[in-house]
C-alpha positions as CSV (number, residue, x, y, z in Angstrom):
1,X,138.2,84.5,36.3
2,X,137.1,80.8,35.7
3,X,133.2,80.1,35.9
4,X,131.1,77.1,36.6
5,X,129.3,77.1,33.1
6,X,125.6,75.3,32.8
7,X,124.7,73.9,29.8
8,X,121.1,71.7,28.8
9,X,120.5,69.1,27.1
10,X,117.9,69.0,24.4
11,X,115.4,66.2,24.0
12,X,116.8,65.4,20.5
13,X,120.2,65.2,22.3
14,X,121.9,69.0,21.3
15,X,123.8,70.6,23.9
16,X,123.0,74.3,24.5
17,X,124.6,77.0,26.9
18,X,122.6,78.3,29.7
19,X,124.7,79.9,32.2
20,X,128.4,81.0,33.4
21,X,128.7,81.5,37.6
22,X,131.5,83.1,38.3
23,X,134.3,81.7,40.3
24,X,134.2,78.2,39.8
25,X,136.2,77.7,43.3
26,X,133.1,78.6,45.1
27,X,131.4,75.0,43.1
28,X,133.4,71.5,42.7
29,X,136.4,72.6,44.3
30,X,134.4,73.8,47.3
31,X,132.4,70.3,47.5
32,X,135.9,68.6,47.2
33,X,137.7,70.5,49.9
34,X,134.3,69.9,52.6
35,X,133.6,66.4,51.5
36,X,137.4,66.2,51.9
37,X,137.6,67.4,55.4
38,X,134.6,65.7,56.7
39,X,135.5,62.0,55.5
40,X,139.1,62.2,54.8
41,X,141.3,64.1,56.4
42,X,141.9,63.0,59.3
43,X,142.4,59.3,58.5
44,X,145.1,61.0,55.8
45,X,146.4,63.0,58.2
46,X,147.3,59.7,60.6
47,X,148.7,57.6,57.7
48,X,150.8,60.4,57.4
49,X,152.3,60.6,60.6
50,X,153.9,57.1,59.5
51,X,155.5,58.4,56.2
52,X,156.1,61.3,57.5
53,X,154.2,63.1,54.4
54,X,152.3,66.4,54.5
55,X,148.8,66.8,54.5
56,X,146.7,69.6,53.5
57,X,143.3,70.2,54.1
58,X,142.1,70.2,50.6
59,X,142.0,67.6,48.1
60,X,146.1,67.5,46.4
61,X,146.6,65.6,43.5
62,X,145.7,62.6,41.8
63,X,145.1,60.2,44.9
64,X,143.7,62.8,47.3
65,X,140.9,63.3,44.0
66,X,140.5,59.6,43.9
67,X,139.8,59.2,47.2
68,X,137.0,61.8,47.1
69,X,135.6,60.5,44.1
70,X,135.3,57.5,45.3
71,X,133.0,58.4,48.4
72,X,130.4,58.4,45.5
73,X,130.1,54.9,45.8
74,X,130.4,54.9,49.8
75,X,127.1,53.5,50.9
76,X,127.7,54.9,54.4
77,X,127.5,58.5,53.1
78,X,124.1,60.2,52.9
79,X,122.2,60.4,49.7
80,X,122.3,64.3,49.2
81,X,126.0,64.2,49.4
82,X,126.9,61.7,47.1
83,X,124.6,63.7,44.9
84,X,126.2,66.9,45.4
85,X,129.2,65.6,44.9
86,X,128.1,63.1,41.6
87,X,127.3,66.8,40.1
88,X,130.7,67.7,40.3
89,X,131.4,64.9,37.4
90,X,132.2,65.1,34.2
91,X,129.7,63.3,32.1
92,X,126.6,63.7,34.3
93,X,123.5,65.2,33.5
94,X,121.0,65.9,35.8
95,X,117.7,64.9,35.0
96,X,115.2,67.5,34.1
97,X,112.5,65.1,36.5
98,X,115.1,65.8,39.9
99,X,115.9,69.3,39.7
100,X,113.7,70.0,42.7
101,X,115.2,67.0,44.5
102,X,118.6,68.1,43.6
103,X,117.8,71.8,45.1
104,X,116.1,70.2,47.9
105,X,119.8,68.2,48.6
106,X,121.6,71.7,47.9
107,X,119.5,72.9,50.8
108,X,120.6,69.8,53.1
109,X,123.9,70.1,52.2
110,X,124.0,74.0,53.1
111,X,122.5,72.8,56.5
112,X,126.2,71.3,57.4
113,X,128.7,72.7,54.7
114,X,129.5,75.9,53.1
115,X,127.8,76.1,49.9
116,X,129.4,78.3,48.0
117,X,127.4,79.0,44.4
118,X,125.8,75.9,44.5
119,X,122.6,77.6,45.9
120,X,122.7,79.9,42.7
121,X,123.4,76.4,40.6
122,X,120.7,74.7,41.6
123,X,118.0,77.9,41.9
124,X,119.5,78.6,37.5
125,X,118.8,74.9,37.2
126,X,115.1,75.3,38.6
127,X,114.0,78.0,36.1
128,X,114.4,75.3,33.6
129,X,112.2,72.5,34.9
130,X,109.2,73.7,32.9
131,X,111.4,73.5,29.4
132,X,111.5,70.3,27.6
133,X,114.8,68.8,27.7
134,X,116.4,65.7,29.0
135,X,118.2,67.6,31.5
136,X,122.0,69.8,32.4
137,X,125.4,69.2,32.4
138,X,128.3,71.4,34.2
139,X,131.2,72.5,33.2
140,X,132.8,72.9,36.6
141,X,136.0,75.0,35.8
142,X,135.3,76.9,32.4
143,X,139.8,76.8,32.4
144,X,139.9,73.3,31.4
145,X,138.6,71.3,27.6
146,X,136.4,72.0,25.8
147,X,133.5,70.3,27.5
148,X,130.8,71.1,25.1
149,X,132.8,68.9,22.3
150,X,133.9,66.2,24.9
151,X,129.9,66.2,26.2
152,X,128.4,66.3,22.2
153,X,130.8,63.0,21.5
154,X,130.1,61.5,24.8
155,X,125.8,61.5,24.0
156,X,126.7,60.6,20.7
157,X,128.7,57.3,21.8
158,X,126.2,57.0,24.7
159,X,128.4,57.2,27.5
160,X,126.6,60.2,29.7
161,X,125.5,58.7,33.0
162,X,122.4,60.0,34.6
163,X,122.8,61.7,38.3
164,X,119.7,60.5,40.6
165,X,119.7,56.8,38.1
166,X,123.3,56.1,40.1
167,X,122.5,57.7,43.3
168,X,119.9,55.1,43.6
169,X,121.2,52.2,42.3
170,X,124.0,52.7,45.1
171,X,121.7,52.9,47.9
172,X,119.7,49.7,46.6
173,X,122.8,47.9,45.9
């Protein structure tokens, strides 16, 4: 069975394992398939009715995954969902200085959605906010890359992007 795996990052920039929840539909997927439902759906489910395509009511594909992505930027959509949903990225790490806001938006979320093991996410990343590190990263679906490689090159070429850092700057923007 596939896991959401939890990894930290040092402050000298190694990358150590930390944690494997099973099921890793119950994480990203499950944020897709509600941020999906609640924002998208139904304006997909019109379009179709000129094209005559098929909607489901998940996420399908390349340009169903796009358009949820993209409600990262959307201004109009609360703060605590775009980060929920900015976590489900690859090259994210959450900032050792936000865990507590981050559980506090896991808790908001679980007031309207599902939550799946996000709950159990964000209460594993809690227990580290006393240890001296920059912050996590996820592996959402331990089925795809290796992550841990992909996430070693991308601090060494400085390409990680910092959760609550672009939250923000979208709102003030």
């Amino acid at each position: 069975m596939s896991s959401t795996e939890i990894y930290y990052v040092t402050q000298n920039r190694r990358v150590r394992g930390y944690v494997d929840i099973r099921n890793s539909w119950r994480g990203a997927m499950l944020v897709w398939s509600n941020l999906w439902k609640k924002y998208l759906y139904d304006d997909q489910k019109e379009k179709s009715k000129l094209t005559g395509a098929y909607v489901v009511e998940t996420p399908f594909g390349e340009k169903d995954m796009e358009l949820v992505c993209a409600l990262f930027q959307d201004k109009k959509i609360p703060e605590y969902e775009r980060a929920v949903l900015g976590s489900t990225f690859d090259r994210v790490i959450l900032e050792r200085q936000y865990f507590q806001r981050f559980y506090d938006d896991i808790l908001k979320y679980a007031e309207f959605y599902p939550v799946g093991s996000l709950i159990i996410q964000a209460q594993e990343i809690l227990k580290l906010s006393k240890k001296k590190i920059i912050g996590v990263f996820w592996n959402q679906t331990s089925v795809n890359a290796d992550v841990v490689d992909m996430f070693k090159e991308t601090l060494k070429e400085n390409n990680e992007w910092y959760l609550y850092q672009e939250v923000e700057k979208i709102t003030k923007s």
